[in-house]
PDB file of N, CA, C and O in Angstrom, chain B, residues numbered from 101:
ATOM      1  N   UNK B 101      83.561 136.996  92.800  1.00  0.00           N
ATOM      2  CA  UNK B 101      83.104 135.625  92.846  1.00  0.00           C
ATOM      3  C   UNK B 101      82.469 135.403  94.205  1.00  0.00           C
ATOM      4  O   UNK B 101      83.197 135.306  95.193  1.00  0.00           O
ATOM      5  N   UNK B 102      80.983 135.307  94.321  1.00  0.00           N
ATOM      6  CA  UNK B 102      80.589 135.050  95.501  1.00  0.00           C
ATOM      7  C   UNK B 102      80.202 133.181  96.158  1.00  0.00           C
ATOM      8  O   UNK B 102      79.283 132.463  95.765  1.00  0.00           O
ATOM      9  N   UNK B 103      80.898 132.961  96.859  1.00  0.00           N
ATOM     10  CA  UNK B 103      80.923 131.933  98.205  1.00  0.00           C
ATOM     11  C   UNK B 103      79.776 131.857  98.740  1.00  0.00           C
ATOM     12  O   UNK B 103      79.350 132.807  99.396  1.00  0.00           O
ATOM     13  N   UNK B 104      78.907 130.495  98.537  1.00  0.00           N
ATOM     14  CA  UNK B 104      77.883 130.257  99.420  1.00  0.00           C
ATOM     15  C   UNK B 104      78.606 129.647 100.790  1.00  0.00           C
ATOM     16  O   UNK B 104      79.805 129.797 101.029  1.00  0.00           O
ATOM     17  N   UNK B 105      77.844 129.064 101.491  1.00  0.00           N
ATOM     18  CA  UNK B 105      78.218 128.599 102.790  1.00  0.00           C
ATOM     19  C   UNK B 105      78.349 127.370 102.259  1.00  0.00           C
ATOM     20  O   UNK B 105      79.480 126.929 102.463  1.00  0.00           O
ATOM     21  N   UNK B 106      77.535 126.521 101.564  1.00  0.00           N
ATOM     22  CA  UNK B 106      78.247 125.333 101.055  1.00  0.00           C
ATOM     23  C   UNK B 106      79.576 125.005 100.370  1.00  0.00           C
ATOM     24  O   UNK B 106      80.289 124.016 100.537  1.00  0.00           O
ATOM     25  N   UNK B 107      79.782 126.270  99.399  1.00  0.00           N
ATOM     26  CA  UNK B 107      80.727 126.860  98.614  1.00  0.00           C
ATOM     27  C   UNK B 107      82.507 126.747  99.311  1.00  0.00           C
ATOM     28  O   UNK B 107      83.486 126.374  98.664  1.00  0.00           O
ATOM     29  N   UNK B 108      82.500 127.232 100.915  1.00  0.00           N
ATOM     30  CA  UNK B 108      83.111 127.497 101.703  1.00  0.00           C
ATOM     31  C   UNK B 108      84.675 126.364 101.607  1.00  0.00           C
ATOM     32  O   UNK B 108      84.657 125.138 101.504  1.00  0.00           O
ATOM     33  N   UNK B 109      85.517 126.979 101.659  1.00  0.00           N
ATOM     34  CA  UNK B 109      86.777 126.280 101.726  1.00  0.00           C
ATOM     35  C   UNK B 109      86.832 126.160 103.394  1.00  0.00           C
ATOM     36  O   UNK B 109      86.839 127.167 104.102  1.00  0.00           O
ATOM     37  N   UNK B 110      86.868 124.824 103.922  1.00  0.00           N
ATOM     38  CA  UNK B 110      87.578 125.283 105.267  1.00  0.00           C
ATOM     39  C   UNK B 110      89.140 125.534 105.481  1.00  0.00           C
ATOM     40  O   UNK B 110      89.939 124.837 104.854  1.00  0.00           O
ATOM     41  N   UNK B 111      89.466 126.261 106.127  1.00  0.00           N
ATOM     42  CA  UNK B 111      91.109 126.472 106.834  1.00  0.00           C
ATOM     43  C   UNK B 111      92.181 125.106 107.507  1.00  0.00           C
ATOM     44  O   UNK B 111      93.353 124.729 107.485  1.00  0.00           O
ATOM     45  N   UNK B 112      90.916 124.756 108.045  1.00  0.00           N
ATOM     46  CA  UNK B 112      91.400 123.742 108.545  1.00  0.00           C
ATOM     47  C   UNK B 112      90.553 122.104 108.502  1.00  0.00           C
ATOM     48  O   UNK B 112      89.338 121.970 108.361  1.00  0.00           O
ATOM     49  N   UNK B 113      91.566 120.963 108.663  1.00  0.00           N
ATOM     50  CA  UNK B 113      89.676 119.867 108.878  1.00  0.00           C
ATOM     51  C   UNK B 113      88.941 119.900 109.879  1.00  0.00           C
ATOM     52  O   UNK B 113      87.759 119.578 110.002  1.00  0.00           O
ATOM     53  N   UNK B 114      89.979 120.471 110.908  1.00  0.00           N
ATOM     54  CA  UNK B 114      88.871 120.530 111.870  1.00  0.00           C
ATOM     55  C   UNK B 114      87.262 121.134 111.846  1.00  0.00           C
ATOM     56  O   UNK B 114      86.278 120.797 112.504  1.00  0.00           O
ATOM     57  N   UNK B 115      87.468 122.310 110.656  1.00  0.00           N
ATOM     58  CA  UNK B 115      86.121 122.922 110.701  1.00  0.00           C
ATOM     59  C   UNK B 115      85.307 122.209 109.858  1.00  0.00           C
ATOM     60  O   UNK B 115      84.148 122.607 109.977  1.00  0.00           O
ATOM     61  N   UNK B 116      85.423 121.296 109.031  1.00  0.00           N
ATOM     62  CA  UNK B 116      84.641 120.203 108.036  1.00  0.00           C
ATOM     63  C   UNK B 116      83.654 119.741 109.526  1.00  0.00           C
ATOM     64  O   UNK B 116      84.027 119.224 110.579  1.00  0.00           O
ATOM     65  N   UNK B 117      82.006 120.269 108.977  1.00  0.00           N
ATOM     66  CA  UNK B 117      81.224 119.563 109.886  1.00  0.00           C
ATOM     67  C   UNK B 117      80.734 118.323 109.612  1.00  0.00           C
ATOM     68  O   UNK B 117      80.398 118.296 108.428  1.00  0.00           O
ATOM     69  N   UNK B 118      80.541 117.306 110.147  1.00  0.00           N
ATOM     70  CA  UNK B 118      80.275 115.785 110.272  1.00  0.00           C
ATOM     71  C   UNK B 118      81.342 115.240 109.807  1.00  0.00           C
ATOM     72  O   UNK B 118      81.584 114.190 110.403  1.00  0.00           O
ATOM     73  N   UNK B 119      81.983 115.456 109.115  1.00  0.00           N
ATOM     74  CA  UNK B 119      83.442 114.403 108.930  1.00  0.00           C
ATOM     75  C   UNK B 119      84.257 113.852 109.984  1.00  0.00           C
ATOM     76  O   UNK B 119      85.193 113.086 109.752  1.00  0.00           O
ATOM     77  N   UNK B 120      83.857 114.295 111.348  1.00  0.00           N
ATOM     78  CA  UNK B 120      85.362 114.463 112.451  1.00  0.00           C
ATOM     79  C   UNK B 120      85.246 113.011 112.530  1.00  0.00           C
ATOM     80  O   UNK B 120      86.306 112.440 112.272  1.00  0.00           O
ATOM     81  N   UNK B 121      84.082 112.110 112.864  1.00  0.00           N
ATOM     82  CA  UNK B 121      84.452 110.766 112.865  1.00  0.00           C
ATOM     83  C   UNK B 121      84.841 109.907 111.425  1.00  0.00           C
ATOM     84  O   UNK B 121      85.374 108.823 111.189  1.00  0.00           O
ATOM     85  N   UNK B 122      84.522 110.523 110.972  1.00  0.00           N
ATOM     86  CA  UNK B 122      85.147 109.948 109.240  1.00  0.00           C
ATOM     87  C   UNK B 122      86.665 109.869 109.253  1.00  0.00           C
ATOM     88  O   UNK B 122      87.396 108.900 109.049  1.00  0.00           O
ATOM     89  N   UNK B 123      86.961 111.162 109.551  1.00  0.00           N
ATOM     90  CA  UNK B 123      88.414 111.365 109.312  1.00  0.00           C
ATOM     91  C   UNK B 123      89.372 110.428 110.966  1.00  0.00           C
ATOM     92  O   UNK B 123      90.512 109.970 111.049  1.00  0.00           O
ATOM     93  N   UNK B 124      88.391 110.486 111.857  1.00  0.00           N
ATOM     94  CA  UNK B 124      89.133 109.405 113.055  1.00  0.00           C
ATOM     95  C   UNK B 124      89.307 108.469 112.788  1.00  0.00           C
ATOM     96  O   UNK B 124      90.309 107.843 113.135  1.00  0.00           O
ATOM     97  N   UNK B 125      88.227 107.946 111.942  1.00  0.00           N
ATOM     98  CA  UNK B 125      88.002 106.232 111.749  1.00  0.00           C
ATOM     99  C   UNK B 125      89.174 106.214 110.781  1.00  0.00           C
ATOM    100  O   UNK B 125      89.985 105.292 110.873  1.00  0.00           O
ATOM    101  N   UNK B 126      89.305 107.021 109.992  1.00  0.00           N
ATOM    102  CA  UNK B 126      90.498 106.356 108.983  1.00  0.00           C
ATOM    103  C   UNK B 126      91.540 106.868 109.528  1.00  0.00           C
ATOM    104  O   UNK B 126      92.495 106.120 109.323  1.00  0.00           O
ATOM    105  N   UNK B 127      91.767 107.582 109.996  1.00  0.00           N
ATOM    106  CA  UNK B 127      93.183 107.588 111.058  1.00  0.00           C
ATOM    107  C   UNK B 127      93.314 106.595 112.052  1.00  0.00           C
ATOM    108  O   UNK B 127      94.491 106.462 112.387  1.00  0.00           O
ATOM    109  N   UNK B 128      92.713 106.025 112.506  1.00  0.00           N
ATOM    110  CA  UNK B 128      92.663 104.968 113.539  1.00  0.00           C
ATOM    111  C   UNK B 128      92.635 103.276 112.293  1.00  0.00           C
ATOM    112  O   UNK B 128      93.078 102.192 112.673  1.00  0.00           O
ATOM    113  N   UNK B 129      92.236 103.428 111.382  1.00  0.00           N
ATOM    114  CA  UNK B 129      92.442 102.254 110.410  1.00  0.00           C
ATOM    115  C   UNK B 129      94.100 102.196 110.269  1.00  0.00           C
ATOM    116  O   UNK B 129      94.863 101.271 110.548  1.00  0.00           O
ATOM    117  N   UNK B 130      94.520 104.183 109.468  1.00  0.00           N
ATOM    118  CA  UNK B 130      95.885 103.753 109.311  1.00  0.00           C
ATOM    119  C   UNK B 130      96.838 103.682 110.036  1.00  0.00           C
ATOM    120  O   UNK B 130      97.948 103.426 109.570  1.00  0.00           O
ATOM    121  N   UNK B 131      96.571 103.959 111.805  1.00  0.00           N
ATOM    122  CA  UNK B 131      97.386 103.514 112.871  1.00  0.00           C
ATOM    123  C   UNK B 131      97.354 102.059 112.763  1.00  0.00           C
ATOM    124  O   UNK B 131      98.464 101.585 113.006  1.00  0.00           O
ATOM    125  N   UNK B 132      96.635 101.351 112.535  1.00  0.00           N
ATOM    126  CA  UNK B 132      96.435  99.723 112.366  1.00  0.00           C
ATOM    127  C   UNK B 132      97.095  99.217 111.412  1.00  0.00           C
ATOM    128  O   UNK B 132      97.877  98.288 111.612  1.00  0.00           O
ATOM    129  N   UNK B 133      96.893  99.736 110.236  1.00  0.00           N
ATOM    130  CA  UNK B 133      97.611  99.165 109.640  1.00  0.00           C
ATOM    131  C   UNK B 133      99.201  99.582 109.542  1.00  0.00           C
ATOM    132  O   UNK B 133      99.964  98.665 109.236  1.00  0.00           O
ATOM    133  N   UNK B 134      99.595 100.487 109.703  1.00  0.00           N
ATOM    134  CA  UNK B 134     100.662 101.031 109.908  1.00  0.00           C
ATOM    135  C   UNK B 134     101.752  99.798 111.210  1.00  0.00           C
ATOM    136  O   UNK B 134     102.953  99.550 111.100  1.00  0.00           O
ATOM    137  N   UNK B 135     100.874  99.316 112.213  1.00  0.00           N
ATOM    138  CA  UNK B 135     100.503  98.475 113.537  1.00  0.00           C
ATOM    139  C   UNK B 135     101.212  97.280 113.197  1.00  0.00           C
ATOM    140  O   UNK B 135     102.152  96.671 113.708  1.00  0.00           O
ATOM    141  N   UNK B 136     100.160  97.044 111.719  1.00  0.00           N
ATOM    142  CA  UNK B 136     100.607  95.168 110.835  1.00  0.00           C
ATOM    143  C   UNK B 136     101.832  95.152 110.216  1.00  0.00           C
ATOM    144  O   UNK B 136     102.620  94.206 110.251  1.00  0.00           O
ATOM    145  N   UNK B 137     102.051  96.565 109.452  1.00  0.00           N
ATOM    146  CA  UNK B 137     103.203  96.722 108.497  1.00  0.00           C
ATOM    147  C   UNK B 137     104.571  96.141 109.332  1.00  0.00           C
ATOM    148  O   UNK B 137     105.440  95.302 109.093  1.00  0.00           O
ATOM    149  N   UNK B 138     104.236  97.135 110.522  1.00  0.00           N
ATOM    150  CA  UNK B 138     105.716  97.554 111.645  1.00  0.00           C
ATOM    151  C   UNK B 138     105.792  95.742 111.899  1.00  0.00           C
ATOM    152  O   UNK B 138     106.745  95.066 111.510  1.00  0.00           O
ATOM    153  N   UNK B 139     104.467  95.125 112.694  1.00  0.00           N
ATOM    154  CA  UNK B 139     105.113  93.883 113.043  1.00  0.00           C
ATOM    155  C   UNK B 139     105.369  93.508 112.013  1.00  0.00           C
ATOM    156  O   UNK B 139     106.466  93.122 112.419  1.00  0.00           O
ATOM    157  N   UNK B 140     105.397  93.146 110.632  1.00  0.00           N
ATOM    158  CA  UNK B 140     105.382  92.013 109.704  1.00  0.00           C
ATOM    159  C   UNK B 140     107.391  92.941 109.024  1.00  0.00           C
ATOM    160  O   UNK B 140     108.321  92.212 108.678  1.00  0.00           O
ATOM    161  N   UNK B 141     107.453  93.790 109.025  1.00  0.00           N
ATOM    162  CA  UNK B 141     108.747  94.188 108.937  1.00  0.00           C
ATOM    163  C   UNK B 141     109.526  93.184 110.118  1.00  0.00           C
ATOM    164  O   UNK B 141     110.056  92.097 109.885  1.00  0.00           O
ATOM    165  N   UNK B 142     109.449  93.742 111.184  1.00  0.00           N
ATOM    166  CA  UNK B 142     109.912  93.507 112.763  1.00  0.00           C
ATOM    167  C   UNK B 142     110.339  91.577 112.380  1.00  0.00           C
ATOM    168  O   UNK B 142     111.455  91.060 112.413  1.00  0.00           O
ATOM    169  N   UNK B 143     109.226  91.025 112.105  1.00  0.00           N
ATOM    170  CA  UNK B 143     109.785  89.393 111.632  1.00  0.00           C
ATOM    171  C   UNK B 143     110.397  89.117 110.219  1.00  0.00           C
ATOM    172  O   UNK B 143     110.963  88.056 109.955  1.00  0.00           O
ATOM    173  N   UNK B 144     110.229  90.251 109.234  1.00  0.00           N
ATOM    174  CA  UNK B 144     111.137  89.845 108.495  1.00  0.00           C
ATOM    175  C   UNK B 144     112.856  90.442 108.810  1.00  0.00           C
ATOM    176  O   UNK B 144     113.799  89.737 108.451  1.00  0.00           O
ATOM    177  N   UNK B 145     113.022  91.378 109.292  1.00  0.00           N
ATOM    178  CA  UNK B 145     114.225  91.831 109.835  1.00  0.00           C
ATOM    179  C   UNK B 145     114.822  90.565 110.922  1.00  0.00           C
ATOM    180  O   UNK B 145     115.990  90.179 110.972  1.00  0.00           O
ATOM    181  N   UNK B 146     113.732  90.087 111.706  1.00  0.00           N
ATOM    182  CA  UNK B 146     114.709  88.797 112.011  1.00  0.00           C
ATOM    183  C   UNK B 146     115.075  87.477 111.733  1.00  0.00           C
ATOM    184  O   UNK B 146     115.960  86.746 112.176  1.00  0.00           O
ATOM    185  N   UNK B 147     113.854  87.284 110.576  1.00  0.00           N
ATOM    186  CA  UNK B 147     113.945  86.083 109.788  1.00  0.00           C
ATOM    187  C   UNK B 147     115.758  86.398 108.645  1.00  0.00           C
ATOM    188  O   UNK B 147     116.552  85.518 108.312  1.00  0.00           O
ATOM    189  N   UNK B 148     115.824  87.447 108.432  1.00  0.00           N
ATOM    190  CA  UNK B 148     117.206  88.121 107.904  1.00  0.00           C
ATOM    191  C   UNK B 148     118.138  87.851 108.226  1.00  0.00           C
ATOM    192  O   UNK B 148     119.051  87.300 107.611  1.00  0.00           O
ATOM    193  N   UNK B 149     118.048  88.314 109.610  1.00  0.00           N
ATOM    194  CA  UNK B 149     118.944  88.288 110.552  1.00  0.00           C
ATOM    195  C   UNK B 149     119.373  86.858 111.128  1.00  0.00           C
ATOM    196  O   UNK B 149     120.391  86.870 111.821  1.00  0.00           O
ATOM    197  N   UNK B 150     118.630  85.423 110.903  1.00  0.00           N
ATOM    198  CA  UNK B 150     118.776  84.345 111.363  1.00  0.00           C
ATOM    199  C   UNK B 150     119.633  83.474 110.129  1.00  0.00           C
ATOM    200  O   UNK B 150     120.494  82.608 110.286  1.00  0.00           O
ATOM    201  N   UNK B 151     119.002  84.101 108.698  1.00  0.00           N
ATOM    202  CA  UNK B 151     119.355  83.434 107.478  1.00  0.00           C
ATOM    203  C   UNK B 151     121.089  83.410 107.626  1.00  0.00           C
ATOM    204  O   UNK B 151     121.915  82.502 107.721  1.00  0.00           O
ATOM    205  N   UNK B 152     121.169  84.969 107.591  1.00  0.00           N
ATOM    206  CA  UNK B 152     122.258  85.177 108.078  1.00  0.00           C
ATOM    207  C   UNK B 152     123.723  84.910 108.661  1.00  0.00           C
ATOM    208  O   UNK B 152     124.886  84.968 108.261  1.00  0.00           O
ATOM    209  N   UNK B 153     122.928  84.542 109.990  1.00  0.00           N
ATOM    210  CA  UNK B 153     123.770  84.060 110.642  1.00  0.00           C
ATOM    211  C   UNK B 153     123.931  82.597 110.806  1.00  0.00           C
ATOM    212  O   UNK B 153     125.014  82.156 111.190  1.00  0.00           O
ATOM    213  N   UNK B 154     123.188  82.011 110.610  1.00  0.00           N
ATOM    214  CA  UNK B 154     123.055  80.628 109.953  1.00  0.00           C
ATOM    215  C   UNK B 154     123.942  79.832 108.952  1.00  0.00           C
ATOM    216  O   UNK B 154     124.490  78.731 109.012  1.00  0.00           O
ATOM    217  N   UNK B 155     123.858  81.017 107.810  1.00  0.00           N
ATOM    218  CA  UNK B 155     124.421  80.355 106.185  1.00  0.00           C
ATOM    219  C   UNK B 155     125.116  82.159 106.183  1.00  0.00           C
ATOM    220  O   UNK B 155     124.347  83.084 105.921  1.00  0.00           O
ATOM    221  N   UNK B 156     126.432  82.396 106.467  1.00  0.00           N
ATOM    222  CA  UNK B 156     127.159  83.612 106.321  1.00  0.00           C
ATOM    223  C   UNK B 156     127.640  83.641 104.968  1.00  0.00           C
ATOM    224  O   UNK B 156     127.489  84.365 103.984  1.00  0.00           O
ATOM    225  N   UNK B 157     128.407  82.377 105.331  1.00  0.00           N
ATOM    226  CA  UNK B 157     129.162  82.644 103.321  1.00  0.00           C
ATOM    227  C   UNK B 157     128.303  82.719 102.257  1.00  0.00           C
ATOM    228  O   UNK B 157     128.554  83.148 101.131  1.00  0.00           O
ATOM    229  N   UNK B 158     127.109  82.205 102.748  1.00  0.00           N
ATOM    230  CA  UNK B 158     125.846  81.503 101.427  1.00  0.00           C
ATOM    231  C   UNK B 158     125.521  83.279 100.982  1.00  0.00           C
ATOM    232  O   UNK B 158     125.326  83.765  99.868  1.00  0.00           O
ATOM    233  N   UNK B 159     125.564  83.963 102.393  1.00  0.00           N
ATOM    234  CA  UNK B 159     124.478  85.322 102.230  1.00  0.00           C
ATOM    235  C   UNK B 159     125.719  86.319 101.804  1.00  0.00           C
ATOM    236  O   UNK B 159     125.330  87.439 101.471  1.00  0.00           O
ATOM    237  N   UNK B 160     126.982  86.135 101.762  1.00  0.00           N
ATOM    238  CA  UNK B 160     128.271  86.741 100.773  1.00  0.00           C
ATOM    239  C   UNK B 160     127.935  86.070  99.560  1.00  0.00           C
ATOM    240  O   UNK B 160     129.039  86.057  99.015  1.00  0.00           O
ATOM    241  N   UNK B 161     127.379  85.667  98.999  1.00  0.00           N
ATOM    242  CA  UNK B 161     127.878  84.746  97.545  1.00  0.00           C
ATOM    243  C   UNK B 161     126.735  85.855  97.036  1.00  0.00           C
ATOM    244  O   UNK B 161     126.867  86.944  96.479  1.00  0.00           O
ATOM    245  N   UNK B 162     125.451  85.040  97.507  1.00  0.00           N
ATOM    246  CA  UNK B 162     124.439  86.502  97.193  1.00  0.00           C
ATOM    247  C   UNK B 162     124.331  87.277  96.670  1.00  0.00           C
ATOM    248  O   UNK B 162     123.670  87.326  95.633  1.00  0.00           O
ATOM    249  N   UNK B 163     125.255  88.675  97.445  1.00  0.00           N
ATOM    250  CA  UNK B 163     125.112  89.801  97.915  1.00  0.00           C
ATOM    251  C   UNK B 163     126.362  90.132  97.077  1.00  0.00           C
ATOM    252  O   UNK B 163     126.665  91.308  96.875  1.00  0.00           O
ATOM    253  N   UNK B 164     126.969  89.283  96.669  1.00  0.00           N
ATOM    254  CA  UNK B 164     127.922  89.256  95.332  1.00  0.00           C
ATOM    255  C   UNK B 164     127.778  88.768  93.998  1.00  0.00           C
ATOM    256  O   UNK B 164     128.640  88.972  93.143  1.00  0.00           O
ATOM    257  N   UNK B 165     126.502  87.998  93.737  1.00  0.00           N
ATOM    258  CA  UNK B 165     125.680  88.018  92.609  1.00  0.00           C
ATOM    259  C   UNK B 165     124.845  89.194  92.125  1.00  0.00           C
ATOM    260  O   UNK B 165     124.721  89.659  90.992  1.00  0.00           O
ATOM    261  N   UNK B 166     124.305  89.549  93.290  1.00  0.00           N
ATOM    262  CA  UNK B 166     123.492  90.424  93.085  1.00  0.00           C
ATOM    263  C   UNK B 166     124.261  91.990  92.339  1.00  0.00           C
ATOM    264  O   UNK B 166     123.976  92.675  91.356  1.00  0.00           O
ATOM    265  N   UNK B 167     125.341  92.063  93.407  1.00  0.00           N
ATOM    266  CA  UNK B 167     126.304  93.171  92.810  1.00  0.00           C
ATOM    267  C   UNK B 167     126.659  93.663  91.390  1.00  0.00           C
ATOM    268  O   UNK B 167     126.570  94.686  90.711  1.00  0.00           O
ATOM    269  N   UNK B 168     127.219  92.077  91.279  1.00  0.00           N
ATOM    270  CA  UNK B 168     127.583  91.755  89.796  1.00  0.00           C
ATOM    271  C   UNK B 168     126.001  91.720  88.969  1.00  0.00           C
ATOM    272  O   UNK B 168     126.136  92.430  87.972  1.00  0.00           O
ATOM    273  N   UNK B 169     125.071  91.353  89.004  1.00  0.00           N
ATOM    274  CA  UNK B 169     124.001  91.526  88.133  1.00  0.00           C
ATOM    275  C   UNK B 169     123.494  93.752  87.901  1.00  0.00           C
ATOM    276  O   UNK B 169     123.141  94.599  87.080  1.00  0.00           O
ATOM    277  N   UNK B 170     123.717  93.616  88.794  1.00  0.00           N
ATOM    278  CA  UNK B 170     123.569  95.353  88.950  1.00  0.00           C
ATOM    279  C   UNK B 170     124.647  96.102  88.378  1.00  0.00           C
ATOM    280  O   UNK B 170     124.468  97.019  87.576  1.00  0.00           O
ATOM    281  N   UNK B 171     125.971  95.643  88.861  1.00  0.00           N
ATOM    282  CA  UNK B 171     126.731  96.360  87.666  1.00  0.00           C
ATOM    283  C   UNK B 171     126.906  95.650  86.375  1.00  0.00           C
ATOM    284  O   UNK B 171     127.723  96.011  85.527  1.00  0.00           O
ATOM    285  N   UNK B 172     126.373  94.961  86.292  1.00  0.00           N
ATOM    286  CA  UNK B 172     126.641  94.602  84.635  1.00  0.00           C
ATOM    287  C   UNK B 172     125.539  95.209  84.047  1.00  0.00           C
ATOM    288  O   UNK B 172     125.732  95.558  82.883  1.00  0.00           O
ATOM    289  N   UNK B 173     124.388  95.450  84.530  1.00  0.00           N
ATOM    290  CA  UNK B 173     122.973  96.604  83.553  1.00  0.00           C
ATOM    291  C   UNK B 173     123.396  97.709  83.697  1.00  0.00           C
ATOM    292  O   UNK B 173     123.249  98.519  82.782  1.00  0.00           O
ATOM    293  N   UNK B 174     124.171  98.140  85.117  1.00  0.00           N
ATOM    294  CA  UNK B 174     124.334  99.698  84.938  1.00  0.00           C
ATOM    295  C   UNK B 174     125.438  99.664  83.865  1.00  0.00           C
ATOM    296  O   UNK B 174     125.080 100.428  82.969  1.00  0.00           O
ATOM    297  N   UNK B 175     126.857  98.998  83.515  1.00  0.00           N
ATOM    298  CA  UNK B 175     127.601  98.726  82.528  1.00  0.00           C
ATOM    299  C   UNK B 175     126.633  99.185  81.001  1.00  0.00           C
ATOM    300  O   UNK B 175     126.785 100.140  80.240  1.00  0.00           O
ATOM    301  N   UNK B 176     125.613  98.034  80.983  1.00  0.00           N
ATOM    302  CA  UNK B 176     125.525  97.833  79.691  1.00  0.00           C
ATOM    303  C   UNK B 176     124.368  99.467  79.498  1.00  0.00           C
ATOM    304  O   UNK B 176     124.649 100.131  78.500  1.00  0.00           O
ATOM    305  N   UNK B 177     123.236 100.003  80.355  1.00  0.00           N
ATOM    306  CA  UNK B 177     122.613 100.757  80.051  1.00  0.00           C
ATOM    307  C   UNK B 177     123.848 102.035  79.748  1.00  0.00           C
ATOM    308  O   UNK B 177     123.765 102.712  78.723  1.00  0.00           O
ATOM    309  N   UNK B 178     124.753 102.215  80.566  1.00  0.00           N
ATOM    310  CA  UNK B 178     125.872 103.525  80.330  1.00  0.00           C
ATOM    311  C   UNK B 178     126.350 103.216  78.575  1.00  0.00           C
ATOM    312  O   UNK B 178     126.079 104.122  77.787  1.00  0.00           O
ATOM    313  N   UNK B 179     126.845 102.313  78.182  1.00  0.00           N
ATOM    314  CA  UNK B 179     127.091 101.830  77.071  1.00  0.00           C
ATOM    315  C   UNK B 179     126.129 102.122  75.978  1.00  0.00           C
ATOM    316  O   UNK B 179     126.513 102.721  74.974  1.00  0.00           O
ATOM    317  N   UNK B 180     124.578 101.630  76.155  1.00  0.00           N
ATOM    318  CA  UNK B 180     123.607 102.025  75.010  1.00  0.00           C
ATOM    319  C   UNK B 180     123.808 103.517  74.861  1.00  0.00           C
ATOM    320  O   UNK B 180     124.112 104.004  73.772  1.00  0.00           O
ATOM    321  N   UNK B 181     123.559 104.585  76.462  1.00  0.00           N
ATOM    322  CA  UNK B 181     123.006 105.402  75.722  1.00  0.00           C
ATOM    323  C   UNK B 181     124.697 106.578  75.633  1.00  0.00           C
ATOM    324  O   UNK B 181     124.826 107.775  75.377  1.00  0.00           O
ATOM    325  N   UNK B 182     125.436 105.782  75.888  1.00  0.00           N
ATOM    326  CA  UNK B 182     127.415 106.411  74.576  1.00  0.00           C
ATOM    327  C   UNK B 182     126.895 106.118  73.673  1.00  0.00           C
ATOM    328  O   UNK B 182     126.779 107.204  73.105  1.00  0.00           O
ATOM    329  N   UNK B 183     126.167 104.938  72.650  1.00  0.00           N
ATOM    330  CA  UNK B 183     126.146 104.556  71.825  1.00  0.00           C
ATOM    331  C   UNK B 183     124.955 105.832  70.532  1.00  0.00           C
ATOM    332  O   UNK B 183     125.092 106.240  69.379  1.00  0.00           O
ATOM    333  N   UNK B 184     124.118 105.969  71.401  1.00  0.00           N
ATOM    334  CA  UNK B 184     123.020 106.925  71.203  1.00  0.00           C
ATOM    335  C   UNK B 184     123.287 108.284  70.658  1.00  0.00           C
ATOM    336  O   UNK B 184     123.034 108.902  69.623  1.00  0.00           O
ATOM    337  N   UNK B 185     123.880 108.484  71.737  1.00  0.00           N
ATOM    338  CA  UNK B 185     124.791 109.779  71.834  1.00  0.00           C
ATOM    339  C   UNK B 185     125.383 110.266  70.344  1.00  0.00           C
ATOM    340  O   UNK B 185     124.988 111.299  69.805  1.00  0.00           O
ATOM    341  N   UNK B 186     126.435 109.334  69.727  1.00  0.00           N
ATOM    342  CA  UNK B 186     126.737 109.277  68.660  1.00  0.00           C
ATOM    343  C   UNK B 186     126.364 108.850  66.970  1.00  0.00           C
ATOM    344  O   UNK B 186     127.137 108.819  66.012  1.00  0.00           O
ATOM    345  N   UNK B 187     125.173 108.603  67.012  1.00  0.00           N
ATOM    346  CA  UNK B 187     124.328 108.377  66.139  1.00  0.00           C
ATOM    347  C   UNK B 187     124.039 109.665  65.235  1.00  0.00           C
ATOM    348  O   UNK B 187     123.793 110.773  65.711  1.00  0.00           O
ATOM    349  N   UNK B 188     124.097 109.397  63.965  1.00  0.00           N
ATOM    350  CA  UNK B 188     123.234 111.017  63.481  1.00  0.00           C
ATOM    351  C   UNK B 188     121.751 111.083  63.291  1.00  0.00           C
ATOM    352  O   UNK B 188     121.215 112.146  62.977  1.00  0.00           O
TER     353      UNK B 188
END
């Protein structure tokens, strides 16, 4: 199987000719955005953290609904597929 020079796999990106600013620019986009993500985490971790400590029991009641909603699907999905199981 003969390989033209266009044909050519490079080894690395570095050897891709004219791309090097292609491939900066979008590395430098996803440092940015990567940039927005981190702050917009960073204020919701302390908007969390204020709810929190604010309303404690409110964020136990929660976090004990939530529990209970999660084990009652994992309950009922374990249940369908016992049920499955035994079917002919």
């Amino acid at each position: 199987m003969e390989q033209t020079e266009a044909g050519r796999i490079p080894s690395n990106v570095q050897d891709v000719q004219g791309r090097g600013e292609t491939f900066q620019a979008a590395r430098e986009r996803l440092n940015e955005t990567l940039a927005g993500v981190n702050e917009q985490a960073k204020y919701a971790v302390e908007y969390a953290d204020e709810a929190v400590r604010n309303n404690p029991w409110m964020s136990v009641g929660v976090g004990f609904g939530i529990g209970v909603v999660i084990g009652a699907l994992i309950a009922i999905a374990a249940a369908g597929s016992s049920r499955k199981s035994y079917l002919p």
